[in-house]
VEXVOMAR-896377 format. One record per residue: residue in one letter; z, y, x of N, C-alpha, C in turn; chain. Coordinates in pm, 1 decimal. Layout:
REM residues N
+------+----------+----------+----------+----------+----------+----------+----------+----------+----------+------+
| code |      n_w |      n_v |      n_u |     ca_w |     ca_v |     ca_u |      c_w |      c_v |      c_u | unit |
+------+----------+----------+----------+----------+----------+----------+----------+----------+----------+------+
|    A |        Z |        Y |        X |        Z |        Y |        X |        Z |        Y |        X |    A |
...
+------+----------+----------+----------+----------+----------+----------+----------+----------+----------+------+
REM end
This chain:
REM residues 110
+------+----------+----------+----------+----------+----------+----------+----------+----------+----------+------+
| code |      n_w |      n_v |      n_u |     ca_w |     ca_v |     ca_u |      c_w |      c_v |      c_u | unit |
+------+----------+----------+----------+----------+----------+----------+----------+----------+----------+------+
|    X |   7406.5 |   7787.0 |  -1390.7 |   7371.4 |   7714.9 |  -1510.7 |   7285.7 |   7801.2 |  -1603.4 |    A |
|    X |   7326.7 |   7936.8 |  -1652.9 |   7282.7 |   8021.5 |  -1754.0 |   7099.5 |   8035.0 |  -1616.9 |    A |
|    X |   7123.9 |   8053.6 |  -1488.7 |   6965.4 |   8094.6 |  -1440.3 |   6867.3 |   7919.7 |  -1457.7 |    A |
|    X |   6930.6 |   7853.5 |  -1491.6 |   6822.0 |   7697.9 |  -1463.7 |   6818.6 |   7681.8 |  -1604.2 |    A |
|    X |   6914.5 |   7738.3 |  -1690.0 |   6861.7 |   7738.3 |  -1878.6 |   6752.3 |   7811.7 |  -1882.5 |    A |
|    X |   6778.7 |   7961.4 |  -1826.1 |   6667.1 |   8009.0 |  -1872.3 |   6503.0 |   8022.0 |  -1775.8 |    A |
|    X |   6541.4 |   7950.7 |  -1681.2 |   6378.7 |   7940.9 |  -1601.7 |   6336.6 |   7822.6 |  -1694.5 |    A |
|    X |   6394.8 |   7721.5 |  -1712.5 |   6400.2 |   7592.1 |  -1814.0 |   6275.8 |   7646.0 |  -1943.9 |    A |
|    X |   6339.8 |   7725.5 |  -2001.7 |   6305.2 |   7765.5 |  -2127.2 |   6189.4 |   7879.0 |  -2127.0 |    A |
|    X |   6180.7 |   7920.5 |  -1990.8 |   6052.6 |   8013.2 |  -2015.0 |   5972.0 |   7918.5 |  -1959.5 |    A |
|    X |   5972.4 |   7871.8 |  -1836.2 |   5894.2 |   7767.2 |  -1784.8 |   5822.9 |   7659.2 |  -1935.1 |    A |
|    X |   5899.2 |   7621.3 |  -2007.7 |   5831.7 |   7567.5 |  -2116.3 |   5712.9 |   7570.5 |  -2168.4 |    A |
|    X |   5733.3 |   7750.8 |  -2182.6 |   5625.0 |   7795.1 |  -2288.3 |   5483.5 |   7860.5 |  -2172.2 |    A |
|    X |   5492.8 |   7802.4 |  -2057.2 |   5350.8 |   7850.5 |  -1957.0 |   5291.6 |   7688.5 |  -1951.6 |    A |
|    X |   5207.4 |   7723.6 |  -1889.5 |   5112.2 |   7563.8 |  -1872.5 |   5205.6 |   7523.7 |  -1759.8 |    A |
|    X |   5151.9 |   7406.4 |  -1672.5 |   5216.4 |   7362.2 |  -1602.8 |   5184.1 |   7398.8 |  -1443.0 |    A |
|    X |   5089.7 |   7419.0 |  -1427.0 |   5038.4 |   7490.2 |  -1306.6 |   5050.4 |   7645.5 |  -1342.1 |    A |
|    X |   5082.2 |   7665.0 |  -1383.9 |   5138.1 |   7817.9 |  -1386.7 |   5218.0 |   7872.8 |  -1264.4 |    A |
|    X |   5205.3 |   7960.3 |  -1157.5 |   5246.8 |   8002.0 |  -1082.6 |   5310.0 |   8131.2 |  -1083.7 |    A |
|    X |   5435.1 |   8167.3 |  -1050.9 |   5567.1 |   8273.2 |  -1077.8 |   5444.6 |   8387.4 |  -1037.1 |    A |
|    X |   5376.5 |   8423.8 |   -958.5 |   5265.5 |   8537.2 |   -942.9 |   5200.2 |   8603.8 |  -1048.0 |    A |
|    X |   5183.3 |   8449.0 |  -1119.4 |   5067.2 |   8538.7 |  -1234.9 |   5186.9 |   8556.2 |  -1338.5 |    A |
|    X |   5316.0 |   8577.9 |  -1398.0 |   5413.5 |   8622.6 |  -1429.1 |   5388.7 |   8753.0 |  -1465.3 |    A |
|    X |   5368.5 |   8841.4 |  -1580.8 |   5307.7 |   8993.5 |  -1549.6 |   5492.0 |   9081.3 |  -1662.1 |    A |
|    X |   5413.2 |   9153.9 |  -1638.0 |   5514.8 |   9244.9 |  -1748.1 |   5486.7 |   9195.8 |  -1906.8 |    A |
|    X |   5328.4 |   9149.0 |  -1956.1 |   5308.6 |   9120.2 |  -2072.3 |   5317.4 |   9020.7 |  -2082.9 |    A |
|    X |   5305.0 |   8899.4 |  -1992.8 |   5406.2 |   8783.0 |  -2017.9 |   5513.6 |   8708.0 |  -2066.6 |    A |
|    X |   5582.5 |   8854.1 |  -1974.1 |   5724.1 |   8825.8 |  -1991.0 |   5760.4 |   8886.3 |  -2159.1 |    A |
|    X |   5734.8 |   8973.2 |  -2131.3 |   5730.9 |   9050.3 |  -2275.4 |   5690.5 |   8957.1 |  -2393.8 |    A |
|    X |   5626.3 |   8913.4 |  -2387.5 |   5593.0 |   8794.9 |  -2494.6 |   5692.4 |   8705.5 |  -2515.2 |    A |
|    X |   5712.6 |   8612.0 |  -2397.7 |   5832.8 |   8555.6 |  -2396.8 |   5983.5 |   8585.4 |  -2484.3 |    A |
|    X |   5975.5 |   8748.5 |  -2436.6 |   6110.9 |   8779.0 |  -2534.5 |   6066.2 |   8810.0 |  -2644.1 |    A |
|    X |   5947.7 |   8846.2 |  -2711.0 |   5932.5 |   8867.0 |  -2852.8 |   5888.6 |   8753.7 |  -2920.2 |    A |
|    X |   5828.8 |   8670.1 |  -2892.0 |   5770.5 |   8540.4 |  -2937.1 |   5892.6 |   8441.9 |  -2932.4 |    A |
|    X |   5924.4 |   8381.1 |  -2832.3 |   6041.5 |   8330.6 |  -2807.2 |   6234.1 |   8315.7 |  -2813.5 |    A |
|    X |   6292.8 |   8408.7 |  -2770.4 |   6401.7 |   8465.8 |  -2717.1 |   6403.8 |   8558.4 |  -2854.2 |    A |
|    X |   6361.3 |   8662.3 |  -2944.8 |   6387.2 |   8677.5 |  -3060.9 |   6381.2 |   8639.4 |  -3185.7 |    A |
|    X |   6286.7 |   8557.2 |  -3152.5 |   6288.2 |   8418.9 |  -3275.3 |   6323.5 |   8337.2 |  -3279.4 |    A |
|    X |   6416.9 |   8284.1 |  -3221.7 |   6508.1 |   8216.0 |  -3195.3 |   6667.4 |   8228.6 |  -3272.2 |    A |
|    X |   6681.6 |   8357.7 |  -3285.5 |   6802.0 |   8389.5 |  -3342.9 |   6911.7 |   8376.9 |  -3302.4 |    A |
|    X |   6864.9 |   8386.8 |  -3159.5 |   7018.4 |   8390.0 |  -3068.7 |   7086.7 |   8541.4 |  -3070.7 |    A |
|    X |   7160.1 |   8551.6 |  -3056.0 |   7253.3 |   8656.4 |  -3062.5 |   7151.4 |   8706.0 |  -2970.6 |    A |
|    X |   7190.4 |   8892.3 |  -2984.2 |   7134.4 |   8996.5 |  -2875.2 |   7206.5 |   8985.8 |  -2725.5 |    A |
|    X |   7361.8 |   8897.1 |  -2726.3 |   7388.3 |   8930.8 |  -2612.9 |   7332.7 |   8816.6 |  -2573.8 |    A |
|    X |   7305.0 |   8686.8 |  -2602.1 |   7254.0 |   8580.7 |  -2558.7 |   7113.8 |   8614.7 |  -2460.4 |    A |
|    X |   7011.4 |   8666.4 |  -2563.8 |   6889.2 |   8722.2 |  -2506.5 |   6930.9 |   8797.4 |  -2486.0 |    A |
|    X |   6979.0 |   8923.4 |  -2428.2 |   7033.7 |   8988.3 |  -2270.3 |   7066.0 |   8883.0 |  -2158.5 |    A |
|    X |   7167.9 |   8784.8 |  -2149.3 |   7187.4 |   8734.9 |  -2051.8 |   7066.3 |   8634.4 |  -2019.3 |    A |
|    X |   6967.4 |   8586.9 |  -2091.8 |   6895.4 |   8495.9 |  -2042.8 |   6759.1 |   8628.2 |  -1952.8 |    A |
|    X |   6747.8 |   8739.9 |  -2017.8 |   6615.9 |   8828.8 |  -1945.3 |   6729.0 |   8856.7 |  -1858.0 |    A |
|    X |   6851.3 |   8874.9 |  -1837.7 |   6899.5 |   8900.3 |  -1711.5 |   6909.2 |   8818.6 |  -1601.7 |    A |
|    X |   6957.0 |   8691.7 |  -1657.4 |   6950.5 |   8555.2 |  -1592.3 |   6768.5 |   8562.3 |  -1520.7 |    A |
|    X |   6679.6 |   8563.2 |  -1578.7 |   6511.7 |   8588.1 |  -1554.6 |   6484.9 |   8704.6 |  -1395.4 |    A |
|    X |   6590.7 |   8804.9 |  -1455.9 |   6512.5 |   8906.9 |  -1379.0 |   6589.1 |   8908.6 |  -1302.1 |    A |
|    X |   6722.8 |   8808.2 |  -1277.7 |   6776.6 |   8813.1 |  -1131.9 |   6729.9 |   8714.4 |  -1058.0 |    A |
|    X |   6666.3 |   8579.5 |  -1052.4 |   6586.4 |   8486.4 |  -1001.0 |   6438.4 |   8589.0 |   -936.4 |    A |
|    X |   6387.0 |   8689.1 |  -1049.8 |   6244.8 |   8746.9 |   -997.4 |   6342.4 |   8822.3 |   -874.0 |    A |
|    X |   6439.6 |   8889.5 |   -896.5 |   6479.9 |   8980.9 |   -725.1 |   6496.6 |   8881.0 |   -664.6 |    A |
|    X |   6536.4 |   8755.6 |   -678.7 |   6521.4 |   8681.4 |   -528.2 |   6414.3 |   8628.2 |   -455.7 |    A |
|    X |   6299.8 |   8681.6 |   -597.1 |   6193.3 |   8634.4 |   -540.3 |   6120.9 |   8716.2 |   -444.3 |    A |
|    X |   6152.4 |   8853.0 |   -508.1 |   6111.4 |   8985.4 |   -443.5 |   6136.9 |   8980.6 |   -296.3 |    A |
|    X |   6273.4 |   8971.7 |   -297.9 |   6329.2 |   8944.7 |   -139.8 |   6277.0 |   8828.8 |    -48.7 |    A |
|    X |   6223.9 |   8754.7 |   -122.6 |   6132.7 |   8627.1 |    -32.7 |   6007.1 |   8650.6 |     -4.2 |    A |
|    X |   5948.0 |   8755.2 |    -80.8 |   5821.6 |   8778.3 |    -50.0 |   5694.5 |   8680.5 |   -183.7 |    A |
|    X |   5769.2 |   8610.7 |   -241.6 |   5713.2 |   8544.5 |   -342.1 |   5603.7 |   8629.9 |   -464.5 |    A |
|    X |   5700.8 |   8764.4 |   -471.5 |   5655.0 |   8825.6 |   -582.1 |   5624.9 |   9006.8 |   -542.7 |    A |
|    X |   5594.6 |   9080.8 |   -604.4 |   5596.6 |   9215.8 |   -559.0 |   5665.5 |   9289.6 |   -673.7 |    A |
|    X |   5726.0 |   9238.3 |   -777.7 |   5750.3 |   9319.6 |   -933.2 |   5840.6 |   9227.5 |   -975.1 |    A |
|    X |   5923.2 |   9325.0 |  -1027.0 |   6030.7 |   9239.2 |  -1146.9 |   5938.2 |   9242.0 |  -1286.4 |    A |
|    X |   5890.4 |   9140.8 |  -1347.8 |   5875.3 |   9176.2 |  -1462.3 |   5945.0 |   9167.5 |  -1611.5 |    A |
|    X |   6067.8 |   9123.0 |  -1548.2 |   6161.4 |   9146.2 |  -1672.6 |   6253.2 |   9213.6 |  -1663.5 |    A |
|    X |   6257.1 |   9348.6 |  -1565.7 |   6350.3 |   9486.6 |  -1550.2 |   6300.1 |   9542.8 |  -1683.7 |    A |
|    X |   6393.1 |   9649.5 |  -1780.1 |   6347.7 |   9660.8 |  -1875.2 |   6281.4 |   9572.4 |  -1984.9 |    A |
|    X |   6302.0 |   9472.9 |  -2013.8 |   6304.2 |   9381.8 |  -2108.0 |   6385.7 |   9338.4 |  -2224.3 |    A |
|    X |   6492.0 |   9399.3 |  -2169.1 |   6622.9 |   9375.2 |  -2232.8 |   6702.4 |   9474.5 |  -2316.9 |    A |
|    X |   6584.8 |   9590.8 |  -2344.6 |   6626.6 |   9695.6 |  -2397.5 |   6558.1 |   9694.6 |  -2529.3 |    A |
|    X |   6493.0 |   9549.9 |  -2563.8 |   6410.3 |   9507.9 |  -2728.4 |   6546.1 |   9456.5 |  -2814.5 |    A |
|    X |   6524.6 |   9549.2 |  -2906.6 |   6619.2 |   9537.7 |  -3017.2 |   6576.1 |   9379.2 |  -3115.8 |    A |
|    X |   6673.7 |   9323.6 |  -3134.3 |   6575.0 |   9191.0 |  -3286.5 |   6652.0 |   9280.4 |  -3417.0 |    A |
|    X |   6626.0 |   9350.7 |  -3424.0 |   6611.1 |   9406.4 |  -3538.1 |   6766.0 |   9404.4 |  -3653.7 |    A |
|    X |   6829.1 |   9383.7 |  -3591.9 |   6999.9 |   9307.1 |  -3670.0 |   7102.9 |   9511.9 |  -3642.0 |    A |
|    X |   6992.1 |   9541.1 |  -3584.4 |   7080.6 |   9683.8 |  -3615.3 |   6987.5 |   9790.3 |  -3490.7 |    A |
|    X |   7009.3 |   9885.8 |  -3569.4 |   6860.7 |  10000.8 |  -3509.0 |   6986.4 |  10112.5 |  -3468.0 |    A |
|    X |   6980.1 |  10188.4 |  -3320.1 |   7044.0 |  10343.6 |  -3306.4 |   6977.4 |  10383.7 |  -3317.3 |    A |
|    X |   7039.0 |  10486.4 |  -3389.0 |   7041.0 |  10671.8 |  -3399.3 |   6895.6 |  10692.6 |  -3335.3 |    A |
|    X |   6776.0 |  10764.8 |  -3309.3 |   6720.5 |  10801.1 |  -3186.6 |   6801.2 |  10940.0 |  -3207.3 |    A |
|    X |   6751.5 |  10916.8 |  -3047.6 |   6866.6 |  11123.5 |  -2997.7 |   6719.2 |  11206.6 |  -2993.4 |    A |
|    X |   6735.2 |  11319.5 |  -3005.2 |   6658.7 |  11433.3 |  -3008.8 |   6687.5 |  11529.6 |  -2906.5 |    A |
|    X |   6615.8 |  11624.9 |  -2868.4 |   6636.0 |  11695.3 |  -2738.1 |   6709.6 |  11812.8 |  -2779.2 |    A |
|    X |   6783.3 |  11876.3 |  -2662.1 |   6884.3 |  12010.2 |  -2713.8 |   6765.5 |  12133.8 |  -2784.6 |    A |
|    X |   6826.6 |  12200.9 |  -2863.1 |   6708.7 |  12358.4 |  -2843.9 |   6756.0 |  12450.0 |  -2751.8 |    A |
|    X |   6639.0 |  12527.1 |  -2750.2 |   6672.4 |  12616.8 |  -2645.0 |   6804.4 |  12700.3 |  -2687.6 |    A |
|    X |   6893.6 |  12757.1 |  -2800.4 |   6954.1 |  12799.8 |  -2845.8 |   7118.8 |  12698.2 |  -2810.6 |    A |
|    X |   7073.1 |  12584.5 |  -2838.1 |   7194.0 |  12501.0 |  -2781.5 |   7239.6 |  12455.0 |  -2671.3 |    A |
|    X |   7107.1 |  12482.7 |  -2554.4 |   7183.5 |  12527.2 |  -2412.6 |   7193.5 |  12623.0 |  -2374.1 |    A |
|    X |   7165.3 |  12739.4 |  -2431.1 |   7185.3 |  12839.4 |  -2395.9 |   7369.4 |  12850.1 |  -2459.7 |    A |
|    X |   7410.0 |  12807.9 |  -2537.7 |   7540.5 |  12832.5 |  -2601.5 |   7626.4 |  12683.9 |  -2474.0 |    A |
|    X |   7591.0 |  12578.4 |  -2469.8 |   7614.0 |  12540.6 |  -2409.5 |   7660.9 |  12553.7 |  -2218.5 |    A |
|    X |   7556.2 |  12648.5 |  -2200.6 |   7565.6 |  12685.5 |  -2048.3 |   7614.6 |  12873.0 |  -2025.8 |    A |
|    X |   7674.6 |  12919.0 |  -2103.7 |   7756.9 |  13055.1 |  -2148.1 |   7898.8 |  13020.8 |  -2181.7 |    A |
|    X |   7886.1 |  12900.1 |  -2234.1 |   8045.3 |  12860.7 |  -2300.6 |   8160.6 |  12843.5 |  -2179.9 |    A |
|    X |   8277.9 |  12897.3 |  -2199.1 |   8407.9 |  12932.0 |  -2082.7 |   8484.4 |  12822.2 |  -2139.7 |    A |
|    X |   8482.7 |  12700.4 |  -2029.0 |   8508.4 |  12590.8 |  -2033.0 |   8644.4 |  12583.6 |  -2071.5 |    A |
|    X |   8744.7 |  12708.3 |  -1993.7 |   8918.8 |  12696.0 |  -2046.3 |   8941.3 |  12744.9 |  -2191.9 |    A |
|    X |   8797.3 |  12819.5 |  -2205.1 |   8868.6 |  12842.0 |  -2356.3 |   8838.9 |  12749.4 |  -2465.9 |    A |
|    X |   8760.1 |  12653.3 |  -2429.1 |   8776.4 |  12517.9 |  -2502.7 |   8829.1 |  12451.9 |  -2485.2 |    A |
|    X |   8839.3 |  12437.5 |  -2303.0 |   8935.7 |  12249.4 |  -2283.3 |   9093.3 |  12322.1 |  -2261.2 |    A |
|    X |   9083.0 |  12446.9 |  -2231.2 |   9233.4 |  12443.4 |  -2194.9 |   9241.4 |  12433.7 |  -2049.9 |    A |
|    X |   9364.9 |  12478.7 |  -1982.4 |   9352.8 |  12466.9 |  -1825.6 |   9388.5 |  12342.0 |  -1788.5 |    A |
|    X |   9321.3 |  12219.3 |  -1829.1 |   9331.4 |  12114.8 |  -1771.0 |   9264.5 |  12092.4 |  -1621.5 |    A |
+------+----------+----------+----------+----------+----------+----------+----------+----------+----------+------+
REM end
């Protein structure tokens, strides 16, 4: 049900002779920013519908239909209702303390 909602709903917004081939990464991508976040469905909603998407494209893969998922990585667009942290890389000083450190004398002889 959730994969024929959402071929349903992207299928919409292509012409009608539109063929799953010409499907690209910026397509799809549009789809979820134009569409699927303006919408105001919850984030897990749009997760399950680009998941619902990009598990129909692997069956397509496996048929020979297609050569690319283009909605792997799609689903990692935030709508903006809450931003993480970005992480930053170790310094050289903090793996070096990191990869010297005597693991029992922190964790204990677990």
């Amino acid at each position: 049900m959730q994969h024929a909602l959402a071929v349903r709903e992207f299928a919409q917004t292509q012409p009608s002779n539109y063929a799953v081939r010409g499907v690209d990464r910026r397509t799809a991508g549009e789809f979820v920013s134009d569409v699927l976040l303006r919408s105001r469905a919850s984030q897990a909603m749009v997760h399950r519908q680009i998941a619902a998407l990009s598990s129909m494209w692997q069956r397509l893969i496996k048929r020979g239909f297609v050569a690319d998922n283009p909605w792997q990585g799609q689903g990692s667009v935030a709508n903006g209702s809450r931003q993480e942290p970005s992480k930053r890389a170790d310094t050289a000083d903090e793996l070096v303390t990191l990869l010297t450190a005597d693991p029992v004398a922190i964790m204990g002889q677990r």
